[in-house]
C-alpha positions in Angstrom: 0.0 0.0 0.0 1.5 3.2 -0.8 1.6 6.2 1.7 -0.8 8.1 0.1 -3.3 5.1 0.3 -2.3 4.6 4.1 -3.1 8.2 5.1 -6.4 8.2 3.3 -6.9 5.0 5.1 -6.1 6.6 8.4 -7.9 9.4 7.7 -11.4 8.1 6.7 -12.3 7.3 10.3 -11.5 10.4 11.4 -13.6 12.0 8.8 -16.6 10.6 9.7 -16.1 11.3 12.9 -15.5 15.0 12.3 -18.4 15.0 10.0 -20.9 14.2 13.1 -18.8 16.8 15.3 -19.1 20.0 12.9 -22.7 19.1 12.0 -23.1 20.6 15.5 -21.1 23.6 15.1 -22.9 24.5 11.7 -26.2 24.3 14.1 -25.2 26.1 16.6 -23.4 28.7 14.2 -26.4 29.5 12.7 -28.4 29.8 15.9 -26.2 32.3 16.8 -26.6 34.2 14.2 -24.5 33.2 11.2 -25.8 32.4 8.4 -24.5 29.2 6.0 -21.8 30.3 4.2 -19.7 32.2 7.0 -20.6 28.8 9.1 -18.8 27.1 6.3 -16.3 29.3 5.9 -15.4 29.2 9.6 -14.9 25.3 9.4 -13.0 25.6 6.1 -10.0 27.9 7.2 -9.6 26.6 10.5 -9.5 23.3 11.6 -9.8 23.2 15.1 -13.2 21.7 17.4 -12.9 23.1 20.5 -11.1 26.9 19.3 -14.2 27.5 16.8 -16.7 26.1 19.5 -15.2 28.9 21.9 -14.5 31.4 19.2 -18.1 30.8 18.2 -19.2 31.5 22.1 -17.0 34.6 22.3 -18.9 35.9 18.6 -22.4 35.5 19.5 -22.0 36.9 23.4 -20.5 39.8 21.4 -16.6 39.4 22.8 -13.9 41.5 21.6 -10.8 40.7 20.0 -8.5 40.6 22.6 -10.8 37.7 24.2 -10.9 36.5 21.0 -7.0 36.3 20.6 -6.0 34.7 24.4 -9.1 31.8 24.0 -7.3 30.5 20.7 -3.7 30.9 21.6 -4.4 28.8 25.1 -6.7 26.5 23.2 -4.5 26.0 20.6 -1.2 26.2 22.2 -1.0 23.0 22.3 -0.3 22.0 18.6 2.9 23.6 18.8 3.9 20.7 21.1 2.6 17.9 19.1 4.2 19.6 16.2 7.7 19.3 17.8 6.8 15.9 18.8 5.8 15.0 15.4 8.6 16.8 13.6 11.0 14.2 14.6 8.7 11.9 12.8 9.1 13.2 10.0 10.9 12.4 6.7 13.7 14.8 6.0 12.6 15.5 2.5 10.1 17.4 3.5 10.6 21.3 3.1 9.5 24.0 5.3 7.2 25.3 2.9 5.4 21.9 3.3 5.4 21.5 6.9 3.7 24.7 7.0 1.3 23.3 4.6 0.4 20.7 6.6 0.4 21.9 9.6 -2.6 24.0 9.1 -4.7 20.8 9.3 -2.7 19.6 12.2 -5.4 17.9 14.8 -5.3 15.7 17.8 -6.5 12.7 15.7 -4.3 13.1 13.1 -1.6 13.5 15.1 -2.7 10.3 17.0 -2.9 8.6 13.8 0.2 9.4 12.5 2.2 9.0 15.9 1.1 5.5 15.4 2.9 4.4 12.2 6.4 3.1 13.0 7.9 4.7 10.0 9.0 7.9 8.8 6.4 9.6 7.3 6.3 12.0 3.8 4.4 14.8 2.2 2.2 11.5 0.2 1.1 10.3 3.7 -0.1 13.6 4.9 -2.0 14.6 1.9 -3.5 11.5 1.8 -4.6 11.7 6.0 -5.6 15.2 6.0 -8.5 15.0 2.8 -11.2 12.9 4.7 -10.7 15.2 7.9 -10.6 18.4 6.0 -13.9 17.5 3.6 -15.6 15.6 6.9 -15.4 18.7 9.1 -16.3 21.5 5.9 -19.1 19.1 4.8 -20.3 18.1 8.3 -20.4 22.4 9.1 -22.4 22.9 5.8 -25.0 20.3 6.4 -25.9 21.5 10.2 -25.8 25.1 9.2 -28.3 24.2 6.2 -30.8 22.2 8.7 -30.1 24.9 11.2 -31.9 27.3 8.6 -34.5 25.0 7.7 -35.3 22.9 10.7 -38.0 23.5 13.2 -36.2 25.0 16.8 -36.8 22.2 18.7 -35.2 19.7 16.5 -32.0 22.0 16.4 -31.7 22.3 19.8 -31.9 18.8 20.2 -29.4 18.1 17.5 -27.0 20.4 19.7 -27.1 18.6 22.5 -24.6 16.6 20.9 -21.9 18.7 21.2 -22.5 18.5 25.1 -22.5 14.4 24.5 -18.9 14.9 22.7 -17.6 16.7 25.7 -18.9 14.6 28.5 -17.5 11.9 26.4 -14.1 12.8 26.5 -14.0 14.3 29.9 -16.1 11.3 32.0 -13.7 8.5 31.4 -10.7 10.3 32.6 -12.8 11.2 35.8 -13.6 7.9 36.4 -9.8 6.8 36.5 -8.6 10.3 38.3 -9.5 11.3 41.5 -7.1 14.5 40.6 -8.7 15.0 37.5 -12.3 15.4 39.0 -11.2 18.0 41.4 -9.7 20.2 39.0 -12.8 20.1 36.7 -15.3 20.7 39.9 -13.0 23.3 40.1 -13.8 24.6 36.7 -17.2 23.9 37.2 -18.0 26.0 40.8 -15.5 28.6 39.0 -18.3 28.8 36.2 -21.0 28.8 38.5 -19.6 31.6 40.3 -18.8 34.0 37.3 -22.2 33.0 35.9 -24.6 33.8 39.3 -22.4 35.9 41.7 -23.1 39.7 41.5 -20.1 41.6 40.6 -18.0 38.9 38.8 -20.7 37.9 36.7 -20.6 41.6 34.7 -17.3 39.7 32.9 -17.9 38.2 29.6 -18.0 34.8 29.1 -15.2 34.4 27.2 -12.7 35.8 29.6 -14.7 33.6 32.1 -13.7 30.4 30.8 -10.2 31.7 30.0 -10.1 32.2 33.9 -12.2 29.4 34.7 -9.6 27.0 32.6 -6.6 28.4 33.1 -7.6 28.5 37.0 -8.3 24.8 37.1 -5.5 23.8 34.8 -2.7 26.2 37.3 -4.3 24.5 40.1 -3.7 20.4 38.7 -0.5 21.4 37.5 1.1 23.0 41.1 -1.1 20.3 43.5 -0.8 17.6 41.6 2.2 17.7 39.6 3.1 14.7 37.2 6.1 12.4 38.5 8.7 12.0 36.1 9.6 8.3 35.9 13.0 7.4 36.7 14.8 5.5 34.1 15.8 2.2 34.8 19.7 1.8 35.1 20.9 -1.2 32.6 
């Protein structure tokens, strides 16, 4: 199988995954007041679940740009990691111009994906992994924004309850196995309560409140419950 064939390959899953994902964010863009093709056009330059979900949030509650620039650089911050991670898997015929390329479609899965292969991997292997993503994620943003328009309210509102099923999802396992991990997220989560009820603190906008809120939780896991570095056994 060639590399091209093994990326599509790794790829497709991922696609149809993404395609249920954006399907969600095309509803919810369009509820909050977008109409199709900005929806679409969103999904199409940027690549990214939960930096459009938030950007998204920080649009419709009218947030400014500064909000607007410290959400995505935390939220996306980091990809630079699992770039460097992933540059030394990497064939060395690939040119910057390239990794630049690529890296625009850069996501957790595919970075999973392509952690995964025990060989060095080419410019063929990462066109061929980033096309089902890409089209999934566009398509799956078109589609929800068009049923968005055209839908009754209820239905839609019901169809975006998925997004809250992706995230419980993701986050519920890892509470289950970490005691740590469920005290930083009821940290998040009495943070969130608080900037959402309490007088005073409730006059900030919600997009610097979950900048706070995460960043809060995250600074608290990170100094309490530090990760131990594992000692390297002495051959």
């Amino acid at each position: 199988m060639s590399s091209f064939k093994k990326g599509l390959t790794d790829g497709l899953p991922i696609g149809l995954g993404y395609l249920a994902v954006s399907f969600s964010f095309g509803i919810l863009a369009v509820a909050g007041g977008l109409n199709v093709w900005q929806a679409t056009l969103i999904s199409m330059t940027n690549l990214t679940s939960a930096g459009q979900f938030a950007g998204l949030t920080i649009m419709v509650s009218g947030g400014g740009i500064a909000e607007m620039i410290v959400s995505q650089f935390i939220i996306n911050l980091r990809y630079s990691l699992m770039s460097i991670s992933l540059s030394q898997h990497i064939d060395l015929s690939m040119k910057i111009p390239q990794k630049l390329f690529f890296g625009e479609f850069h996501t957790d899965e595919i970075f999973a994906v392509s952690m995964g292969r025990p060989e060095k991997l080419g410019r063929k292997y990462f066109l061929g992994v980033i096309i089902a993503p890409y089209v999934g994620w566009s398509l799956g943003t078109f589609l929800g924004a068009v049923c968005g328009e055209i839908l009754p309210s209820m239905i839609t509102s019901a169809l975006g309850v998925a997004l809250y099923g992706m995230f419980i999802a993701i986050v519920v396992p890892v509470m289950k196995h970490s005691w740590k991990m469920s005290i930083v997220v009821a940290i998040a989560v009495i943070m969130s309560v608080c900037f959402t009820y309490v007088p005073g603190i409730n006059q900030i906008t919600s997009g610097f409140a979950v900048i706070i809120c995460a960043v809060s939780a995250s600074l608290f896991g990170a100094i309490v419950f530090p990760l131990k570095e594992e000692k390297k056994e002495q051959t």
